[in-house]
C-alpha positions as CSV (number, residue, x, y, z in Angstrom):
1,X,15.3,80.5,32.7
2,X,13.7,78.6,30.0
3,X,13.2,74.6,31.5
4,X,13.4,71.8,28.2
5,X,12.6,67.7,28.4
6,X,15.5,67.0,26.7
7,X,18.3,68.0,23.9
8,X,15.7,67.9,21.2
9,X,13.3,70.0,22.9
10,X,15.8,72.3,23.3
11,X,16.9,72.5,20.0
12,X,13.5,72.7,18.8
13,X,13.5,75.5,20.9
14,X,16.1,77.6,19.1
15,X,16.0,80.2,15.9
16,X,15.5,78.1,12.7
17,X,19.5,79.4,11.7
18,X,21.0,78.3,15.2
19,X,19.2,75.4,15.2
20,X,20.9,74.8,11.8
21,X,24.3,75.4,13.2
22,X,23.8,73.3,16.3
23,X,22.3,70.2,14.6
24,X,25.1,70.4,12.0
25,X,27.7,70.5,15.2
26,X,25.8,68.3,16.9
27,X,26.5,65.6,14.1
28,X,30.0,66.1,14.1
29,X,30.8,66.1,17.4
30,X,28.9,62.7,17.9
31,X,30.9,60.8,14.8
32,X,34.3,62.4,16.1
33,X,34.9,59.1,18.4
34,X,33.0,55.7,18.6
35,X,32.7,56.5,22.8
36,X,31.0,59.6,22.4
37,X,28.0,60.3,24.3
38,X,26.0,63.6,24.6
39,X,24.5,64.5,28.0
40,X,21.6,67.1,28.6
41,X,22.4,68.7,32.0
42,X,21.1,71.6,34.0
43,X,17.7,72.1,31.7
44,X,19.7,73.8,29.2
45,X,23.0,72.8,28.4
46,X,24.3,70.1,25.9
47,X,27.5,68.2,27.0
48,X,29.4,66.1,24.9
49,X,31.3,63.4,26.6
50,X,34.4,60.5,25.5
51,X,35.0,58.8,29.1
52,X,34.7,62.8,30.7
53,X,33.6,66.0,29.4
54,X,34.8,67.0,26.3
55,X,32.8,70.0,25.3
56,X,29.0,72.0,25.3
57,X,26.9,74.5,23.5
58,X,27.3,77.3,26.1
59,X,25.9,80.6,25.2
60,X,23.4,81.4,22.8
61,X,22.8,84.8,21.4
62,X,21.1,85.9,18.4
63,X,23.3,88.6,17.4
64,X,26.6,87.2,18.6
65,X,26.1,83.3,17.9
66,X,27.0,80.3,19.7
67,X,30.0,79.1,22.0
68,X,31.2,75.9,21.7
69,X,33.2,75.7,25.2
70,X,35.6,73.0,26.0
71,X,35.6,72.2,29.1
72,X,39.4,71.8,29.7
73,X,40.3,74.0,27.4
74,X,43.3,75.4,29.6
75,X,45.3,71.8,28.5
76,X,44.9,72.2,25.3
77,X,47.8,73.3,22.7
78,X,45.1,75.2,20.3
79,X,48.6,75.4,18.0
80,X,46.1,77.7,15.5
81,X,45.1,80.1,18.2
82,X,41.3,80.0,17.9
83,X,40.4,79.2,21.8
84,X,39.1,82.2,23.6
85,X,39.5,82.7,27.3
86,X,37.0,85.3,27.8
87,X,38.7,86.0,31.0
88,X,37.8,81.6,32.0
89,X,40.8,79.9,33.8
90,X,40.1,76.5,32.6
91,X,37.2,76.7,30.2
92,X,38.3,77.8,26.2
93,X,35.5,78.1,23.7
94,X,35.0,79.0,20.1
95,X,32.0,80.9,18.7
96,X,30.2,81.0,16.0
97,X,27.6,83.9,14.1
98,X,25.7,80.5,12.3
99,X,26.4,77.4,10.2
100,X,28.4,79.4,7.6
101,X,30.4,80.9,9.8
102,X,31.1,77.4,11.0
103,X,32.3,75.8,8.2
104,X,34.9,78.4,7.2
105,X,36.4,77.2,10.2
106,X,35.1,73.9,10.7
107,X,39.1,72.2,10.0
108,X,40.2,74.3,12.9
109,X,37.4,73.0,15.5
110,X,37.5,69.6,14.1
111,X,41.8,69.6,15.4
112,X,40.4,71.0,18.5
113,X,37.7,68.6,19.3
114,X,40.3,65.8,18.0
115,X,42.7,67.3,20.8
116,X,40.4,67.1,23.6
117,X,39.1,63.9,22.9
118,X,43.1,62.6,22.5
119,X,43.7,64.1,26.1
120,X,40.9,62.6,28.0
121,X,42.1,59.2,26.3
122,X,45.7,60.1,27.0
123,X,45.3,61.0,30.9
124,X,42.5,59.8,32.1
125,X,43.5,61.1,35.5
126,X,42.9,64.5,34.6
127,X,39.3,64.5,35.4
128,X,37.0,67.7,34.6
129,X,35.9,66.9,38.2
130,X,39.0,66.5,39.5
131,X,40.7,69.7,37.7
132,X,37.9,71.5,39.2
133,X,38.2,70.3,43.0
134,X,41.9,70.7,43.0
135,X,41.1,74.5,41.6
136,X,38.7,75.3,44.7
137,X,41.2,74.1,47.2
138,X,43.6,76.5,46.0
């Protein structure tokens, strides 16, 4: 596995058309609420965070595109139907070929991202981490 300094290394990193995509996400996720933050965990992954984890880049492949995963997807309504499982109990994600592809449904993630950001504002006790531990016990 490919090792990066930070976020901008690894978007440097990437094709010049998900790069494109990313960046333009990247910007949009970052504007959606004053108390957003991103985080650049494990050497590869970009978190975006508004007082807990809200959502990432998760995989990246050429052919199929990028997932933009949320991480407590499993709460939220997604009244349009565009969260995929992919067989994840709590994680929901949407995925996209490249920027176009994003901005023919760019209304639909934007109600999403709105959504998960309302929910970590609106129960704060519901934790990624605490979601997570309370899944293990089980």
């Amino acid at each position: 596995m490919v090792e990066y300094a930070d976020a901008d290394d690894f978007l440097a990193s990437q094709t010049p058309e998900i790069r494109q995509l990313l960046s333009y996400v990247r910007q949009l996720v970052m504007v959606a609420h004053p108390k957003m933050k991103e985080r650049f965990m494990y050497n590869n992954t970009l978190f975006f965070m508004c007082l807990d984890y809200v959502c990432y880049f998760g995989k990246i492949q050429k052919t199929k595109g990028v997932e933009i995963a949320f991480v407590k997807g499993f709460l939220l309504k997604d009244e349009a139907g565009v969260l995929e499982s992919k067989g994840r109990k709590i994680i929901r994600g949407m995925t996209f070929q490249n920027l176009k592809d994003f901005q023919a449904r760019e209304e639909a993630f934007l109600e999403v991202l709105q959504e998960a950001i309302l929910l970590n504002e609106t129960q704060p006790q519901k934790t990624f981490a605490k979601i997570m531990f309370e899944r293990r016990k089980k």
